[in-house]
N, C-alpha and C positions, 0 to 999 in steps of 0.2 A: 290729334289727327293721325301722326304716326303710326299712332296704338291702333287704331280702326284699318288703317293699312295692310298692321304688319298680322291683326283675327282674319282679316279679310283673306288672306293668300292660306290661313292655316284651312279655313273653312272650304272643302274641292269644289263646291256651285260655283262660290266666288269669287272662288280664284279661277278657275274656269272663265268664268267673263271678264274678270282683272286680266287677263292671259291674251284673250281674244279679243279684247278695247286695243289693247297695244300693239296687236298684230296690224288692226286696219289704221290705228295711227301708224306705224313702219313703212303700210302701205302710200297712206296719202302723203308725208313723205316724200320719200321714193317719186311720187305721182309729181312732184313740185318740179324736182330735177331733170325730169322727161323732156327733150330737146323738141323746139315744134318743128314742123318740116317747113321749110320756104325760110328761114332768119339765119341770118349771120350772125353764129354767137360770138363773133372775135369783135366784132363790133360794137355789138351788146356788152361785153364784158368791158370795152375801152371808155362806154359812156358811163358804165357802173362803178371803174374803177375810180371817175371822177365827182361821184361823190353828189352827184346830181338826183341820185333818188329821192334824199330825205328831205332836201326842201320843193319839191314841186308839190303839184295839183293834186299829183295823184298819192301822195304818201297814205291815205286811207285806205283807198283801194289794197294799195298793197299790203298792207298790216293784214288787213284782212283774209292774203290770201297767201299769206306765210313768205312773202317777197320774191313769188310766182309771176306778178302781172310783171315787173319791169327786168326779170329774167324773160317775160314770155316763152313760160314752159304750156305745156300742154291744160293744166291747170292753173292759169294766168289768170282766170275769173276769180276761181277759189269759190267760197262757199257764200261771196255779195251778191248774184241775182235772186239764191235762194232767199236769203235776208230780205234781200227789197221786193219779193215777190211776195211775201209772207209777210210783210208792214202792210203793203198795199193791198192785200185781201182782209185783213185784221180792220185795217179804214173803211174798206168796201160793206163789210159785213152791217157796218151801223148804216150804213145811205143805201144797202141793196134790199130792200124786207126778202127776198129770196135766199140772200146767204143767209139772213139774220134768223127765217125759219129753219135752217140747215143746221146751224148752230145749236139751236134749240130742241132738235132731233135725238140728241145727245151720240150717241158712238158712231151711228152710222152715218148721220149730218158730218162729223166731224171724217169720217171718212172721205166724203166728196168734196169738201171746203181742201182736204191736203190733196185728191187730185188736181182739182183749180188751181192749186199751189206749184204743181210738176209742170203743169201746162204752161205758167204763167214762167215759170223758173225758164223751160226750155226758149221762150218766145225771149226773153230778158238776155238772155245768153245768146244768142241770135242776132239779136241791137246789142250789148254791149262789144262781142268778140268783132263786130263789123267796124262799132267806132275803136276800138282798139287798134285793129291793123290799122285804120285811116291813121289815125294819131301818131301812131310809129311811123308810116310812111312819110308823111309830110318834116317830121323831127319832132312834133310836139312831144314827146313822150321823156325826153331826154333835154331840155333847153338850154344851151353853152354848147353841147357837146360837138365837136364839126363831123362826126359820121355818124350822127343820128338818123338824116335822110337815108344813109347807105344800110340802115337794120334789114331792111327787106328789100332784096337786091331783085328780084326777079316780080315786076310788077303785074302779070295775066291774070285775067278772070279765072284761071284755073287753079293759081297760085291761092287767091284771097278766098275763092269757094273753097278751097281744102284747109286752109289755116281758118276761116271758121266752122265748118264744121268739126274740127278738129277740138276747139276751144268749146264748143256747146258739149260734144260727148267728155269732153273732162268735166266741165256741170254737171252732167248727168251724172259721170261716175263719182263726182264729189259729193251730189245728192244722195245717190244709192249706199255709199259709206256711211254718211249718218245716218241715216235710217237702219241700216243695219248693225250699228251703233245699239240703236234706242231700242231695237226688237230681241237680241240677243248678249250687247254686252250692259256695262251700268252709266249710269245717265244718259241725259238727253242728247244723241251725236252729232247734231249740229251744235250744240255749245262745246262740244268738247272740241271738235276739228275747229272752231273756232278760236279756241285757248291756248289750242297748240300751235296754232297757224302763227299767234300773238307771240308767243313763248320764246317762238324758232329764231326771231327779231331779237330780242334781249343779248346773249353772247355779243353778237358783232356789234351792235348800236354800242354797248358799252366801255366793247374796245375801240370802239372809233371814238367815243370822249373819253379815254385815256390817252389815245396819239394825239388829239387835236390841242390835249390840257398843255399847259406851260407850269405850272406851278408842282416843283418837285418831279419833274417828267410826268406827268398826269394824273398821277397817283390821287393829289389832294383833289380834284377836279372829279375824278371816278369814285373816292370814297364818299365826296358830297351831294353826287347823284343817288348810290345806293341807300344814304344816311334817308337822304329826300323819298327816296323809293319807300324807304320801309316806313317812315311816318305817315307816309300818304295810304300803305297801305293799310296799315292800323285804323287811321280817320275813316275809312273807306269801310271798313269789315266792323267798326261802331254805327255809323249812320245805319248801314242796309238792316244789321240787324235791327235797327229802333223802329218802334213801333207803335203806334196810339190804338189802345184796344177798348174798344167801346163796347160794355157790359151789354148781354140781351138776356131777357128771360122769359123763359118758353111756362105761361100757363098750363094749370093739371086740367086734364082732362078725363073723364070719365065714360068708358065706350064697353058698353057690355059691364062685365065682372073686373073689367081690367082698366088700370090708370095709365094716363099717357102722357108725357111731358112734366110739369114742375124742376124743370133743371136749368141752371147758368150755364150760359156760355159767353163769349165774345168776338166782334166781327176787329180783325187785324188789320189795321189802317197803317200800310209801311211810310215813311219819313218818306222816302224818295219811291215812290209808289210808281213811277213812270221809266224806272230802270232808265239804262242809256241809249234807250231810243230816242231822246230829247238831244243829245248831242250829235249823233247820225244825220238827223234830222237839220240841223244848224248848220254841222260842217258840209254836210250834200246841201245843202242853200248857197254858202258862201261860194261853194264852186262854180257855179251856177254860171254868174257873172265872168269872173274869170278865163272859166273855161270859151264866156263866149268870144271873148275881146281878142281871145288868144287863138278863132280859127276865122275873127272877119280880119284879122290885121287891118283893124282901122285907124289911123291917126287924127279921130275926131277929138275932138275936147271930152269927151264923156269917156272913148275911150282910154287917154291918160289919166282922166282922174280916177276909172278903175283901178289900174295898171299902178296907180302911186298909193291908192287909198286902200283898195279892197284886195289886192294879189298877197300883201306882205303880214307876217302872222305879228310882227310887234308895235303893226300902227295905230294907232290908237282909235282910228273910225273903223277898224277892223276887230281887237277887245271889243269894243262897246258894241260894234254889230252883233256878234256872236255870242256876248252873254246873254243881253237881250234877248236875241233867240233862241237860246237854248231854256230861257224864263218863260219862254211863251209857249215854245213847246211843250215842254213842262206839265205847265196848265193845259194845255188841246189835247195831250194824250191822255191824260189821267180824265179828261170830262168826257172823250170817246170809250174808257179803259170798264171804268168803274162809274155805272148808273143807279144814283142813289132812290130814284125811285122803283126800282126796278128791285131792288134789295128788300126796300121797306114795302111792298108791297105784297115778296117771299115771304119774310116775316107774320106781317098779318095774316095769310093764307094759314098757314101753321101754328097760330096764336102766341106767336112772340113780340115781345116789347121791348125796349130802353127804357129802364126804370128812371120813372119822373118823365117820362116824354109820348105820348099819346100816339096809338098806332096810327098809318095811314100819310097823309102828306106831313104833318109837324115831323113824323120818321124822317121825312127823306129831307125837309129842312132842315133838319139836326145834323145828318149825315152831309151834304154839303157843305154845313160851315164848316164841321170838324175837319173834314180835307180839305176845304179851301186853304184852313189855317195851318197844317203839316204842310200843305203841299209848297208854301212859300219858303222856309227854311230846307224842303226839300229842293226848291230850283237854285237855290240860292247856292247851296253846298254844289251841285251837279257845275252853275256856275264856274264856283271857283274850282274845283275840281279839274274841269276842261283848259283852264287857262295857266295850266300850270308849266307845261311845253315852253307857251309862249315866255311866260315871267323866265323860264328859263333861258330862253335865245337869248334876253335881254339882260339877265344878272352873266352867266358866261361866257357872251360875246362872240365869238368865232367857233363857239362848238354849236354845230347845225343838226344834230340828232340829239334827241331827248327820248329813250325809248318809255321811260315809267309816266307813259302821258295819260291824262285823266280816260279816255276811252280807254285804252288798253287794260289799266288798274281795276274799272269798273268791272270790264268783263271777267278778268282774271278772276279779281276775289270772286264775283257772284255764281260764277259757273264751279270754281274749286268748293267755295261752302255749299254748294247745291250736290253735289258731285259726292260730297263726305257724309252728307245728309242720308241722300243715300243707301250711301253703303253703311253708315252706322242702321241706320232702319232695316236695312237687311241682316243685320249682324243679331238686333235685338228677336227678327224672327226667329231664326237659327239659335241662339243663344240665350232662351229666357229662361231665366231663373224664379222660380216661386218663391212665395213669404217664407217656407219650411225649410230651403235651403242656405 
């Protein structure tokens, strides 16, 4: 990986977009730090200092948005309404036959499906930045803290119109940065401002489980996260790569004076085919409830049994909920994701087979099981993968950040091996060597 780095910056294209990726990363950045008009950050920084970010509600949120939201900077969203604008047009597409023929349009469908995307982005940033300031006002955003009510000291209509609009144009501008990511630098620029966002988190989360450790002054405590870190990250960059490849073979055909087809190939069935949008999906579930207990302030019986069962990340009805979930997910996105008849029906179209397996529906039989059966060692690993935070609250006790948590690790590896892909692809265009050479 080094090596593809260090061709990369000698090659001027490459280094040119290598040059210009890191500009608008310095940018967004930058962009995190930007104070919002109407908050008191003496405030803000009093409830931060106590340590109350990384066990609330909203510790996802914030990951996501490089630890923007519970600063509430200008970019406090970060790049989550894009995310969940872009899930829920992806669901839409199979239940809407109108997106689903937009899709199928090819470049220019897919042009319209990403305005839908900006539209739906801007409306998302709109309801999230309005439940935000409420959250902050009331103190949810901060729980313990005693001047969490006091974050937004000047409560007028003119105050809260300006702090969201303010918060939707940082969307915006966090949207138009990826994109201008993915049109002039290298890779896809919402992964990448996502990775960075994730990255920014790692320093301090670390040294705050080196202060919290007790054993040798933290030391053994901080080298047994990173030990942990790096196994998981190994396990992590074995699975994605794994892969069930199922042979196909395209029939010759003869058209004119000229042969067409008689060649192998193979369709790539990944182990974990549903990436981590099955834990997205789980932990925005789990909130769900929580969040609601936590704005009726009810003292019904249902709502302590939330409040004891489903608030706390090491209770055991809260494991079990969320593996679960993220099992089921799993399977819902991968059977939204990838449509086996829809495959083996391509196939036939162009006179290709699975040797030993009969074109047409037995095609899309075969393909079904075969995922069915990956796809169970794939939710299973995603499973354990997510619940590793947790096993962690509970093997080190009083350390309350875990930053190498199974979402974070996911994204990391997935978006850095895609990222190097890449740029080694670009390096073999630039750089091909013949048989003679």
């Amino acid at each position: 990986m080094l090596t593809a780095f260090a061709q990369a910056f000698k090659t001027p294209d490459l280094r040119k977009k290598l040059l210009f990726t890191l500009g608008i990363i310095v940018v967004y950045r930058l962009g995190t730090h930007v104070p919002m008009p109407g908050v008191s950050y003496k405030n803000v920084q009093t409830c931060v200092d106590q340590a109350q970010q990384n066990s609330g509600l909203f510790s996802l949120v914030n990951m996501f948005s490089g630890g923007a939201l519970l600063q509430i900077t200008i970019f406090a969203l970060g790049i989550m309404p894009y995310i969940t604008a872009s899930i829920i047009l992806q669901l839409l597409t199979v239940v809407i036959p109108r997106l689903e023929a937009l899709k199928k349009e090819g470049q220019a469908g897919t042009a319209k499906i990403t305005q839908y995307t900006r539209y739906l982005t801007v409306a998302l940033a709109i309801l999230q930045g309005t439940g935000l300031v409420a959250t902050a006002r009331n103190g949810a955003l901060f729980n313990g803290c005693q001047v969490a009510t006091e974050i937004i000291p000047d409560r007028s209509i003119f105050t809260t119109i300006t702090m969201v609009i303010t918060m939707t144009a940082g969307t915006a501008c966090v949207m138009w940065l990826g994109e201008v990511i993915t049109d002039r630098g290298i890779g896809n620029g919402m992964s990448i401002l996502m990775f960075i966002s994730i990255a920014a988190s790692f320093p301090s989360s670390l040294w705050a489980i080196k202060k919290q450790g007790h054993l040798a002054g933290g030391w053994i405590e901080f080298g047994t996260v990173v030990l942990v870190g790096l196994v998981m990250v190994g396990l992590v960059v074995f699975v994605e790569q794994a892969q069930r490849r199922v042979p196909v073979q395209y029939a010759k055909r003869m058209i004119g004076r000229r042969s067409y087809g008689g060649t192998s190939t193979y369709i790539p069935l990944k182990v974990n085919q549903a990436g981590v949008i099955p834990v997205i999906f789980a932990s925005s579930l789990l909130y769900i409830p929580a969040l609601v207990v936590q704005f009726s302030n009810s003292t019904a019986g249902w709502a302590t049994w939330i409040k004891d069962n489903l608030t706390k990340g090491d209770h055991p009805y809260y494991i079990v909920s969320y593996f679960l979930l993220i099992v089921f997910f799993a399977f819902f996105y991968v059977a939204i994701s990838f449509n086996p008849e829809e495959v083996a029906d391509n196939m036939k179209k162009y006179g290709g087979f699975i040797p030993g397996i009969r074109a047409g529906r037995p095609t899309a039989e075969y393909l079904s099981y075969v995922l069915n059966r990956i796809t169970w060692p794939g939710s299973l690993y995603l499973g354990l993968i997510a619940l590793v935070p947790t096993m962690a609250l509970i093997i080190f006790g009083g350390v309350q950040s875990f930053p190498l948590g199974g979402t974070s690790i996911l994204i990391i590896v997935g978006v850095g091996l895609e990222t190097v892909k890449q740029i080694e692809s670009q390096l073999q265009q630039r750089n091909y060597e013949g048989f003679l050479r």
